[in-house]
N, C-alpha and C positions, 0 to 999 in steps of 0.2 A: 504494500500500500504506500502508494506516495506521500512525500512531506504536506503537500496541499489538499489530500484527502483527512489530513489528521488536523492541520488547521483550520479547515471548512468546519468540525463536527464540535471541535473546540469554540467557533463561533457562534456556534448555532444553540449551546449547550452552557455556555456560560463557563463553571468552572468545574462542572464535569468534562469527561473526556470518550476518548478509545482508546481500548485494550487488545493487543492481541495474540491467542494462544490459541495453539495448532491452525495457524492459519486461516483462524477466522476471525470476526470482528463483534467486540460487542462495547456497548456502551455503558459507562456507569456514570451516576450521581451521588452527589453529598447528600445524606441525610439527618436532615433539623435534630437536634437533641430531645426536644420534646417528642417527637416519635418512639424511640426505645421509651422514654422517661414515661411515657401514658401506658406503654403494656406491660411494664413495670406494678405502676401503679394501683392499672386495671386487675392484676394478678393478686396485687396485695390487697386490695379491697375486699377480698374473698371473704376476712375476718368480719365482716360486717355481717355475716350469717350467725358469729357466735359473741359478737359485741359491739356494740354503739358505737366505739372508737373508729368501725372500720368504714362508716356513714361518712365522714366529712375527709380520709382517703379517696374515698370514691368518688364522693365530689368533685376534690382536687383532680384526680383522673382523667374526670367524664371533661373538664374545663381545659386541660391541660392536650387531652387528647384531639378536641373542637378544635384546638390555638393551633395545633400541627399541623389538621387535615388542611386547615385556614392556610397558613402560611405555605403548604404544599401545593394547593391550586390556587395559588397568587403568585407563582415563581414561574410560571411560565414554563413549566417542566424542568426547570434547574434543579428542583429537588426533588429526593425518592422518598422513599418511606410512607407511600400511602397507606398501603395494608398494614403497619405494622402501628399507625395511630387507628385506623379504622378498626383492630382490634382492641387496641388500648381503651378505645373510645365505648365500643360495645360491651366491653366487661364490667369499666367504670357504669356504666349506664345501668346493665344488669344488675350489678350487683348494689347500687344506689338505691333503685325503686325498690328489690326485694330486703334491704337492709332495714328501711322505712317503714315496707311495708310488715316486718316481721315485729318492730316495734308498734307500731299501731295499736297490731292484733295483738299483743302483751298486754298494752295497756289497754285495750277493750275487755279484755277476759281476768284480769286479774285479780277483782275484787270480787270476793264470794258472795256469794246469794245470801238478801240480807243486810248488809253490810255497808256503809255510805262512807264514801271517798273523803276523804278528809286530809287536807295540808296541814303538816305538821307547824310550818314557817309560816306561814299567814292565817290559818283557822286559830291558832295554838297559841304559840309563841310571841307572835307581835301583838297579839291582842293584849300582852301586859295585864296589868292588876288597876282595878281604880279607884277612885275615892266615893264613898258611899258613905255621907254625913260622920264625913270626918274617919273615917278608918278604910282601912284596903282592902279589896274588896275583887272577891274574880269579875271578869269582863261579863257583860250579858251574855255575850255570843256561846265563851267557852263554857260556862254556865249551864248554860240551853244540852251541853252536849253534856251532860254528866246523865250515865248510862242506858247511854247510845251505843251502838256496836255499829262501830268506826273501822275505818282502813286505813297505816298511816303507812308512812315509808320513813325511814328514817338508817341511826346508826347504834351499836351496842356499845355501850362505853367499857370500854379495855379494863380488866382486874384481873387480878391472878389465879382462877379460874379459868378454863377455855372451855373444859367439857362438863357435860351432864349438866347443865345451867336451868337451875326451876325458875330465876327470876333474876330481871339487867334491869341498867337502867340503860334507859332507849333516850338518846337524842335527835334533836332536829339536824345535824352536820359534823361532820368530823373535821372541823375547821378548828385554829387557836381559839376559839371561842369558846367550844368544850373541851376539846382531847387537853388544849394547852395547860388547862386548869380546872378550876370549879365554874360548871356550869350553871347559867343563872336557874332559877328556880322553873319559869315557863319555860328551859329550853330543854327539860329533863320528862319523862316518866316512867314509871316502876312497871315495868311489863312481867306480871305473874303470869308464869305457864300454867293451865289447867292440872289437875291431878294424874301423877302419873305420865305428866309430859315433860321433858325436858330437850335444851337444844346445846349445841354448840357455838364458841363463839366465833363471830365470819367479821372479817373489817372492814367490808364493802357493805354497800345499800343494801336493805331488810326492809321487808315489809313483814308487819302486823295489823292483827284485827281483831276485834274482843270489844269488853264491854268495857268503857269510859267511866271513870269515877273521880271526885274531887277531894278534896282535903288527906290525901296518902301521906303515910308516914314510913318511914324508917329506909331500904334499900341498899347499907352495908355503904361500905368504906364511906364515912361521913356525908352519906349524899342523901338528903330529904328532899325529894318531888313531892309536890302539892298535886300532883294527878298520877294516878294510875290507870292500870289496863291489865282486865281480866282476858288476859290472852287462850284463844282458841284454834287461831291460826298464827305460823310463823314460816317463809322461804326467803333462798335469797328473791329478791325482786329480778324481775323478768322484764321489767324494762327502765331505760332510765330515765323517766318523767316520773 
């Protein structure tokens, strides 16, 4: 092949070229980084079937994979990698909508029959204590709920027990606000196991359900909750809202 055949294809091609072995001729192109980097991506998003974390991967992915296919048919054929975002791109996608959709359907089924949904951080805890002619006094709201059978989510606060656990105290986060210290007193409650039930301790998100009660005493290593919960149900949570 002549020098002006290799120059012509080199023109035509930008900073691609021609190759050639055993006497034939083929053509290659650069390919954009974000191409491999989206079926990458696409592949790791896969977690998002056994955890939330793997939802905003796949996001990244499905965006990352778009920006490639973009840049690929905007190059005027300078650059390759089409299939290799177009699968980047289809996995991120898959695996996004099913990631979302597997959380959904957690939080649609999660709460047991019976049993009313309840924020621990805003039914609970912000609602504070008030003043009731002069002395302090539960909120109306949280009030209203004392034994109600409730659903919360929350966290089990750390002691030197792990297993066979008939009763924790349960907080709204495991942020310095509890684990750091003593937790305030709305941000605590004494979740008793039913009889004959007990669990182990998990240091990720917990849900519980049971019956609501106010003015609780006692709960070990110096920690007094003003509410409790006659616990009937306890797993880790199935999804993370």
């Amino acid at each position: 092949m002549s020098q002006a055949v290799v120059s012509e294809s080199f023109e035509h091609t930008g900073t691609s070229g021609v190759s050639h072995e055993g006497g034939r001729e083929f053509e290659y192109r650069p390919v954009p980084v974000s191409a491999p980097v989206s079926l990458i991506l696409g592949l790791c998003s896969a977690m998002s079937l056994l955890t939330v974390a793997g939802v905003p991967v796949a996001f990244f992915g499905l965006v990352i994979g778009a920006a490639a296919l973009l840049k690929i048919a905007r190059s005027g054929g300078e650059f390759g990698g089409r299939k290799l975002a177009i699968a980047g791109l289809t996995l991120s996608t898959l695996f996004f909508v099913t990631g979302i959709g597997k959380q959904a359907y957690a939080y649609a089924t999660e709460v047991p029959e019976g049993y009313a949904r309840t924020n621990f951080t805003y039914d609970i805890a912000k609602k504070g204590f008030v003043q009731k002619n002069g002395v302090g006094a539960f909120h109306d709201d949280v009030a209203a709920l004392d034994g109600q059978k409730i659903f919360l989510k929350g966290y089990m606060y750390p002691t030197n027990q792990t297993r066979n656990i008939q009763e924790f105290i349960f907080c709204k986060d495991s942020g310095e606000c509890c684990f750091g210290g003593q937790p305030a007193l709305t941000d605590m409650i004494l979740v008793r196991m039913g009889e004959g039930q007990t669990v182990d301790y998990f240091q990720g998100l917990i849900s519980v359900a049971g019956t609501f009660h106010l003015n609780a005493s006692g709960g070990g290593a110096d920690l007094s909750p003003v509410y409790s919960l006659d616990a009937t149900h306890w797993a880790i949570s199935s999804s993370a809202f």
